[in-house]
N, C-alpha and C positions, 0 to 999 in steps of 0.2 A: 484826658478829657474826651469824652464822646461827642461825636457831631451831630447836630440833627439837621435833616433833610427836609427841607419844604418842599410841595410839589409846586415846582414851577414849571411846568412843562408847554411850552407853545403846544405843542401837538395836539396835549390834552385838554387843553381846551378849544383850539379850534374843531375837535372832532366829534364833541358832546354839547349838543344846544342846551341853554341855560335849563329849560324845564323837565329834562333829564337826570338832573342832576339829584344825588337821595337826602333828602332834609335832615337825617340821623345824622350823615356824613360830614364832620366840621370844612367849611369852605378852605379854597387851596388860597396860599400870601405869597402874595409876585412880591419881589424887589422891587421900586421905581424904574430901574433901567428895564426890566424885564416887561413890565407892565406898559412903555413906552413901544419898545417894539413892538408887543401885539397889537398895541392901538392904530399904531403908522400900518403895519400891515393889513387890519383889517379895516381900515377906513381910507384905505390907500396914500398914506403918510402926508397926511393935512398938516400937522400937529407938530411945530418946533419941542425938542426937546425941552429947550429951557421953559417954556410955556406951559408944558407938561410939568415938570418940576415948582413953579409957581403957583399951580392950580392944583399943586401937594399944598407945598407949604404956609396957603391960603385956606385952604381947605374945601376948595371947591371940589375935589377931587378926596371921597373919605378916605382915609389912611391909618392905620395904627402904630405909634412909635413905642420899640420894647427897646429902655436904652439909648442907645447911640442909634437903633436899626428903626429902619420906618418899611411899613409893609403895606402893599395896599393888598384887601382883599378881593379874591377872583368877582363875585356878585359885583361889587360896585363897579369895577371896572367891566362888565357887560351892561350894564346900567349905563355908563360913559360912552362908550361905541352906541348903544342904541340911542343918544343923545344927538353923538356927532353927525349920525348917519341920518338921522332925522333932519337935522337941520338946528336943530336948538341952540342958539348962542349963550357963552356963559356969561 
């Protein structure tokens, strides 16, 4: 069985601002856990875990489930930091 790689990379996305990014190019799918660190990190870790996780499985937070796996994509969750950092309550 061949693996496939999602790009999750913190790096790459903190080093590419969102309107950089090339519309051809299909968006990057964070894990939750993965998508949780970058949020704490770049909004200086406001945001309980679990809160995070609820606000998947609520759907305040968009996510796509393939399966058993739930991914959120990169956009929405810059969308979510530009929320948090605003000030906007959910």
């Amino acid at each position: 069985m061949k693996a496939v790689l999602l790009p999750s990379s913190v790096n790459a996305l903190d080093s590419l601002p969102p309107s950089t990014a090339d519309p051809a190019r299909p968006a990057a799918m964070l894990v939750p856990c993965r998508a949780w660190q970058i949020l704490c990190r770049r909004t200086g870790g406001q945001i309980c875990r679990a809160t995070f996780y609820r606000w998947v499985s609520t759907g305040k937070v968009y996510s796509i489930r393939l399966g058993y796996h739930i991914f959120i994509p990169a956009p929405a969750l810059e969308e979510l930091i530009k929320q948090c950092l605003a000030g906007e309550r959910f």
